[in-house]
N, CA, C and O atoms as a Tinker XYZ file with bonds, in Angstrom:
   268  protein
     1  N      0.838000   -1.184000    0.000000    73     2
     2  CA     0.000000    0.000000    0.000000    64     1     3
     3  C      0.884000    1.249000    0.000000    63     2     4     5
     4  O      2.042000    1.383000    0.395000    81     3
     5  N      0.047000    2.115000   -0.538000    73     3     6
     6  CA     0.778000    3.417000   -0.670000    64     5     7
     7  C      0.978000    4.237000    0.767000    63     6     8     9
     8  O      0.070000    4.594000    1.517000    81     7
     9  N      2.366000    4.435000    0.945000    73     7    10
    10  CA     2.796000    4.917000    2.715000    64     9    11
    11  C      2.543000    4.318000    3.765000    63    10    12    13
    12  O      2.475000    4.768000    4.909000    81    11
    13  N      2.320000    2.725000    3.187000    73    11    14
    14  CA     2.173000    1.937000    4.296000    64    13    15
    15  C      0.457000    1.826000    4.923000    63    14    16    17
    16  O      0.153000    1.179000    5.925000    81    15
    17  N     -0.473000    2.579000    4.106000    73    15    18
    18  CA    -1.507000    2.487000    4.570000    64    17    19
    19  C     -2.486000    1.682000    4.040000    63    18    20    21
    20  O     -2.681000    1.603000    2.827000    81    19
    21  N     -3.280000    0.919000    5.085000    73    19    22
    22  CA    -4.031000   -0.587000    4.499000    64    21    23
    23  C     -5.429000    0.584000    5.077000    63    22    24    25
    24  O     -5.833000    0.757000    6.227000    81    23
    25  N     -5.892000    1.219000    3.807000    73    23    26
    26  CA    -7.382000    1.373000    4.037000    64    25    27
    27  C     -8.485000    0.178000    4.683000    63    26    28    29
    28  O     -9.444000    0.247000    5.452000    81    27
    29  N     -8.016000   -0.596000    4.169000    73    27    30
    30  CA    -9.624000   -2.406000    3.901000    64    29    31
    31  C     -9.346000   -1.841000    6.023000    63    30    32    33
    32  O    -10.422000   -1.424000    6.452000    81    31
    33  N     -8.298000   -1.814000    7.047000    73    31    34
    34  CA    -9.059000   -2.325000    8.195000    64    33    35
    35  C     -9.418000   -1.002000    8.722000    63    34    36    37
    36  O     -9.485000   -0.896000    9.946000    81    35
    37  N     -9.729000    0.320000    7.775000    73    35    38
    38  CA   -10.540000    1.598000    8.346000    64    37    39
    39  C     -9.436000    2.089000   10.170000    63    38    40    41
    40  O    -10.030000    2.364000   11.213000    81    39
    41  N     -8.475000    2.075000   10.098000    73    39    42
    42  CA    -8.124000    2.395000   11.062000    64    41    43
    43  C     -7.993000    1.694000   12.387000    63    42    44    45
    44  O     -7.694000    2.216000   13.460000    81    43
    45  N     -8.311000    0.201000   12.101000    73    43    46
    46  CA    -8.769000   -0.192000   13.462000    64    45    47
    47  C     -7.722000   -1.817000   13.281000    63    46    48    49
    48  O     -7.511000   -2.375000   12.204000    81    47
    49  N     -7.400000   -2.115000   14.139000    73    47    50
    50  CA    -6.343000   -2.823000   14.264000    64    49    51
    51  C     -7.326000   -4.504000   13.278000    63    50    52    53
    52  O     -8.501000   -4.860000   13.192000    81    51
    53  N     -6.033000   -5.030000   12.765000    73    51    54
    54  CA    -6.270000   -6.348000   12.034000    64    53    55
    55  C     -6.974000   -7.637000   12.802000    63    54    56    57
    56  O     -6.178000   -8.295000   13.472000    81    55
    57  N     -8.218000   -8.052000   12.806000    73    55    58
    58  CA    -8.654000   -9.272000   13.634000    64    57    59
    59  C     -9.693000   -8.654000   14.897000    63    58    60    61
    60  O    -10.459000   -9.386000   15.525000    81    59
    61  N     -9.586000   -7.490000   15.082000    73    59    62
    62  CA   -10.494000   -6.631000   15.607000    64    61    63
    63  C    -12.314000   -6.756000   15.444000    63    62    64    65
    64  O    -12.916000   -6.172000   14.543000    81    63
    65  N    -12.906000   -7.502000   16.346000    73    63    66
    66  CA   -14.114000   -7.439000   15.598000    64    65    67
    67  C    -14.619000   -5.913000   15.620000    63    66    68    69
    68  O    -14.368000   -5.134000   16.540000    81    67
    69  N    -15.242000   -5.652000   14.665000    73    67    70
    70  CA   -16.092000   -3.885000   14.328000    64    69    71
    71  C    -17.488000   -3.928000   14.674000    63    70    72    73
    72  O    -17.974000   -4.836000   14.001000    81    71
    73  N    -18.360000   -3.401000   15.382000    73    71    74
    74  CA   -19.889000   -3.286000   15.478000    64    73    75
    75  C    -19.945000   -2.720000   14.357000    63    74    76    77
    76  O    -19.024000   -2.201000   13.726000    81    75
    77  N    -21.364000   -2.840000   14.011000    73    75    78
    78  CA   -22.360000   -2.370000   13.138000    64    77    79
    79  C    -22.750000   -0.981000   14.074000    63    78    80    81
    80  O    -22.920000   -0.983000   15.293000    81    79
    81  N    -22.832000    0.059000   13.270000    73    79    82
    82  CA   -23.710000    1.311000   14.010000    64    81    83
    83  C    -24.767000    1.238000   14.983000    63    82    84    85
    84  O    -25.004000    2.052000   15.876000    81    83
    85  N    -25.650000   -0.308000   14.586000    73    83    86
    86  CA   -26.666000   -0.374000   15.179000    64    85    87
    87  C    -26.369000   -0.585000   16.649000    63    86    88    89
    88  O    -26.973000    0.041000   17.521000    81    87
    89  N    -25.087000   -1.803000   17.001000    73    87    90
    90  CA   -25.053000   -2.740000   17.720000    64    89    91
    91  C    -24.081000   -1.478000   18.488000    63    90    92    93
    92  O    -24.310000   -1.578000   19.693000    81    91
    93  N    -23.359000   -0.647000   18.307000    73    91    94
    94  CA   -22.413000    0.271000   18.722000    64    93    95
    95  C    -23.377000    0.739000   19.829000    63    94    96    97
    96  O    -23.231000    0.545000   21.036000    81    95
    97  N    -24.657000    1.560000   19.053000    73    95    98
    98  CA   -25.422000    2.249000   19.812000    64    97    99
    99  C    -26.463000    1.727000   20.720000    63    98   100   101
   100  O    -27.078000    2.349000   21.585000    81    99
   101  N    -26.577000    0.271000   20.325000    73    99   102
   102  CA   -27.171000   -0.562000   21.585000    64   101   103
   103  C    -26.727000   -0.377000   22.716000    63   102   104   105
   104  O    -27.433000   -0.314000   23.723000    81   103
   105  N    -25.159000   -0.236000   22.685000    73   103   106
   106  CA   -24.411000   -0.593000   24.405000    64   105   107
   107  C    -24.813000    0.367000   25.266000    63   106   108   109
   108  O    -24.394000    0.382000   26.424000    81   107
   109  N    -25.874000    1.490000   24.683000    73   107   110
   110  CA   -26.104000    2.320000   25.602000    64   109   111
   111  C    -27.770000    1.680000   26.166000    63   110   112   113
   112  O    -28.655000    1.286000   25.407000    81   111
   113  N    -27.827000    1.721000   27.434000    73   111   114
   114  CA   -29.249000    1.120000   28.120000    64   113   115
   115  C    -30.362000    1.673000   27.195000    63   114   116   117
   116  O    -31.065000    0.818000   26.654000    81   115
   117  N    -30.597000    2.819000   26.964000    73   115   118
   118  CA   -32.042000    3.493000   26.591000    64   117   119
   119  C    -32.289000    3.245000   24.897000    63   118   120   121
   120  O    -33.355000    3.450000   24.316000    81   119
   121  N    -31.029000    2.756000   24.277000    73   119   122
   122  CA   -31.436000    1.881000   22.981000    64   121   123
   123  C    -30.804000    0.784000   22.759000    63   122   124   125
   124  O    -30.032000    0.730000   21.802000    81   123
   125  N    -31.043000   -0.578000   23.793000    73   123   126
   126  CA   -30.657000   -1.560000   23.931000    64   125   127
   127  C    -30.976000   -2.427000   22.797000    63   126   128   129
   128  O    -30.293000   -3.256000   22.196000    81   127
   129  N    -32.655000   -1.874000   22.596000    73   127   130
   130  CA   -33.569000   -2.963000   21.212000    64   129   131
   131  C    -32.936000   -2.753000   19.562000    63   130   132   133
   132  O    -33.364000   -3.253000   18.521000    81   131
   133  N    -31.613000   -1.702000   19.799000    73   131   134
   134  CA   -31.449000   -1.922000   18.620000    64   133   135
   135  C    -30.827000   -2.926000   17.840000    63   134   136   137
   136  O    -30.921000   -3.067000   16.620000    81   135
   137  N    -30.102000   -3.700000   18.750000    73   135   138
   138  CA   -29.650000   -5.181000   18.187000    64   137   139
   139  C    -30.346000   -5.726000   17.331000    63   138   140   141
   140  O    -29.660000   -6.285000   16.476000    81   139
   141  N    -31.513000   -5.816000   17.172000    73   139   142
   142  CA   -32.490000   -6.678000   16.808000    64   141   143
   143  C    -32.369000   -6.125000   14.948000    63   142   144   145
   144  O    -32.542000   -6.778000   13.918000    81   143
   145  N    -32.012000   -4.713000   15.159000    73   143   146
   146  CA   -32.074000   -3.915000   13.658000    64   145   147
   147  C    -31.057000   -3.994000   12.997000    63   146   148   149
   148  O    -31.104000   -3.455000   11.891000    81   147
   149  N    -29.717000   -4.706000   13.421000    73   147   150
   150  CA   -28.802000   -4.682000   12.974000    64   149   151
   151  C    -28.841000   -6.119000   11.993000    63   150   152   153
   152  O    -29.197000   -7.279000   12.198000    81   151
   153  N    -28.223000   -5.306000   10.719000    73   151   154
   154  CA   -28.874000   -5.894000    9.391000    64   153   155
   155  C    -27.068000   -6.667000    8.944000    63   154   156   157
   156  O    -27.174000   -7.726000    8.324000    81   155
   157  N    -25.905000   -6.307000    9.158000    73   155   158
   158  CA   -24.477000   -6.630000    8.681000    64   157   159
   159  C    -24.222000   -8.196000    9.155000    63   158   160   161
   160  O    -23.131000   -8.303000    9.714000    81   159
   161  N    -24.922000   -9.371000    9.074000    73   159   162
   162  CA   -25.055000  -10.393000    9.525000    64   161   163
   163  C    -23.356000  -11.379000    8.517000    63   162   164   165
   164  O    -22.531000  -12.147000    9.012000    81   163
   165  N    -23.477000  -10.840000    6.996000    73   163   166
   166  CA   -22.196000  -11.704000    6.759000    64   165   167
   167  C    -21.791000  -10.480000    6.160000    63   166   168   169
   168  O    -22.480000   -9.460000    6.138000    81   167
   169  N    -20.186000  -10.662000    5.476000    73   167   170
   170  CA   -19.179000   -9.552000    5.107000    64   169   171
   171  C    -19.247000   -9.671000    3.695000    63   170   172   173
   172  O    -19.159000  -10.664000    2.973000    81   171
   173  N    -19.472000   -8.109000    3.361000    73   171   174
   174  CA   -20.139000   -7.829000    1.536000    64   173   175
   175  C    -18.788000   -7.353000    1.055000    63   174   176   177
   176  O    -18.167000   -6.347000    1.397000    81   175
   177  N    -18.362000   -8.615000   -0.103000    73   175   178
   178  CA   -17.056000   -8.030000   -0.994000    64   177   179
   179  C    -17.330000   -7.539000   -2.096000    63   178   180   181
   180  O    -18.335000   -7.636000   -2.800000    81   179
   181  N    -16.149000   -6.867000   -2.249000    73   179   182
   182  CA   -16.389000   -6.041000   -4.001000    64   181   183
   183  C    -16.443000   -6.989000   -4.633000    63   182   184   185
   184  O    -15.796000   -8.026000   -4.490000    81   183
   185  N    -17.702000   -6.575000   -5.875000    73   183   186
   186  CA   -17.966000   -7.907000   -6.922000    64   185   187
   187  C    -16.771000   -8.571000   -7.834000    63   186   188   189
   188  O    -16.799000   -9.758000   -8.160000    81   187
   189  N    -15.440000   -7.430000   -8.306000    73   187   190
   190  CA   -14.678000   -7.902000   -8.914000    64   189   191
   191  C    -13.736000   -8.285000   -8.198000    63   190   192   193
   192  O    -12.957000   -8.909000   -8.917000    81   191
   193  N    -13.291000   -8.238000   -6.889000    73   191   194
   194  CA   -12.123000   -8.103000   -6.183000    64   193   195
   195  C    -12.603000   -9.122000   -5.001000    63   194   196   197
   196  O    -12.014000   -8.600000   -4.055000    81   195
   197  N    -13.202000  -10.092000   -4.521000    73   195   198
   198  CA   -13.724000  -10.763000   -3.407000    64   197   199
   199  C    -12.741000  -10.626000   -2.032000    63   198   200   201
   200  O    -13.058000  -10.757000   -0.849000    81   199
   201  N    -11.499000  -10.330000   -2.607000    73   199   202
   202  CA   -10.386000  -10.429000   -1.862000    64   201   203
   203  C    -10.462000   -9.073000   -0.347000    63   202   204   205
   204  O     -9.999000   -8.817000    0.764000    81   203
   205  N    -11.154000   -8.724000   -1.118000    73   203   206
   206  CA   -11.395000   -6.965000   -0.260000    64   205   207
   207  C    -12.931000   -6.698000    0.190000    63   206   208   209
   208  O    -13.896000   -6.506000   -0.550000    81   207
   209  N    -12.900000   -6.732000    1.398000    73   207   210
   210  CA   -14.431000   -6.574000    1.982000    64   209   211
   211  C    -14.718000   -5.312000    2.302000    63   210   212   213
   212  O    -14.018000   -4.618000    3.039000    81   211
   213  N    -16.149000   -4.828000    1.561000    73   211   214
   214  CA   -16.551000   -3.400000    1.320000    64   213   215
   215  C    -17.155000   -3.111000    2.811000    63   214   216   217
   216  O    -16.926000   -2.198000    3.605000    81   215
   217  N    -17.936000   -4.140000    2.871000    73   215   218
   218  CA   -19.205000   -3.907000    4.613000    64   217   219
   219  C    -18.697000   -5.335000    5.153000    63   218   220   221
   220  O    -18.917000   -6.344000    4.484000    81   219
   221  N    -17.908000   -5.405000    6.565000    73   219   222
   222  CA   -17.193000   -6.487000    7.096000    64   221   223
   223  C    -18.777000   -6.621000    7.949000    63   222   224   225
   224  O    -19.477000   -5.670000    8.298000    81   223
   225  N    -19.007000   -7.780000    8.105000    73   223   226
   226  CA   -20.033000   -8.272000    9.174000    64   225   227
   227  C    -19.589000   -7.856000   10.438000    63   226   228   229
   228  O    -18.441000   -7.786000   10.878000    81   227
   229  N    -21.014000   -7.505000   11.125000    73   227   230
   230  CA   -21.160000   -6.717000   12.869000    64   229   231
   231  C    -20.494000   -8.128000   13.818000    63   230   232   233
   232  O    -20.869000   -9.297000   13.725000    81   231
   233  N    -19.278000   -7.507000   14.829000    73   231   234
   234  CA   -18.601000   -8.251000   15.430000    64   233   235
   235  C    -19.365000   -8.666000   16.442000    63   234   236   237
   236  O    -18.889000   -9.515000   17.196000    81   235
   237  N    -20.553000   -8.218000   16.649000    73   235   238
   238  CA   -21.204000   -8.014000   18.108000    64   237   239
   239  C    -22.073000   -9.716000   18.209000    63   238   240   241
   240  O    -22.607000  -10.299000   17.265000    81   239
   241  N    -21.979000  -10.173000   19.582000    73   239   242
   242  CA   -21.917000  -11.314000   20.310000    64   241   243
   243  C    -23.407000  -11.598000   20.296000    63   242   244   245
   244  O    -23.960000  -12.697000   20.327000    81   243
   245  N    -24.030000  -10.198000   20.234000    73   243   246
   246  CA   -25.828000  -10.838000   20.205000    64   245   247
   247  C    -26.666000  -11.225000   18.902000    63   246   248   249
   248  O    -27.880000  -11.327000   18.730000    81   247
   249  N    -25.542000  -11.411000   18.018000    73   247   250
   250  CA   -26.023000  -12.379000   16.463000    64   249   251
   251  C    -25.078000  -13.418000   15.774000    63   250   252   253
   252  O    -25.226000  -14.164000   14.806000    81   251
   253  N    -24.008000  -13.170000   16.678000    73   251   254
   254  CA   -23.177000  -14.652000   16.698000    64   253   255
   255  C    -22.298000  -14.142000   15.770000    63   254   256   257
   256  O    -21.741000  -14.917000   14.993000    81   255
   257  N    -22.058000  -12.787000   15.725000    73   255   258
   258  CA   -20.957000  -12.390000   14.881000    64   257   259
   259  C    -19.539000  -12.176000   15.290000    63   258   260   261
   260  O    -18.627000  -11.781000   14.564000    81   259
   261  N    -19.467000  -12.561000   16.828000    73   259   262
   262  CA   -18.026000  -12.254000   16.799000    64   261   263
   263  C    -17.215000  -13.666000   15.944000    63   262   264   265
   264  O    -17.585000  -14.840000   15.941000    81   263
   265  N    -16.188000  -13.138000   15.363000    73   263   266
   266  CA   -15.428000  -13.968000   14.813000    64   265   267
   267  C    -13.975000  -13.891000   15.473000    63   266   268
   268  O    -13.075000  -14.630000   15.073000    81   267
């Protein structure tokens, strides 16, 4: 990569599971039910490139996504 920078892990360390927005904003008590809305269940690759994942699946433990 150019200057050493790997865009694909967005800043966040390699093997790291990532929440989904939804599941982020669950951890707060007063929108707990949003788990339920969180839609990132598997990881969406670019159609020509499979190698590179555009939307990585929600890491979060209440849909069995941590990996």
């Amino acid at each position: 990569m150019a200057n050493g920078t790997d865009t694909r892990t967005r800043g966040a360390e390699a093997g790291t599971a990532r929440l989904s927005e939804h599941c982020e904003l669950a951890k707060r008590p007063e929108y707990a039910d949003l788990h339920r809305d969180c839609r990132r269940l598997e990881d969406h690759h670019m159609p020509a490139e499979p190698r590179i994942v555009l939307t990585p699946r929600c890491g979060c433990s209440c849909h069995g996504g941590a990996r």
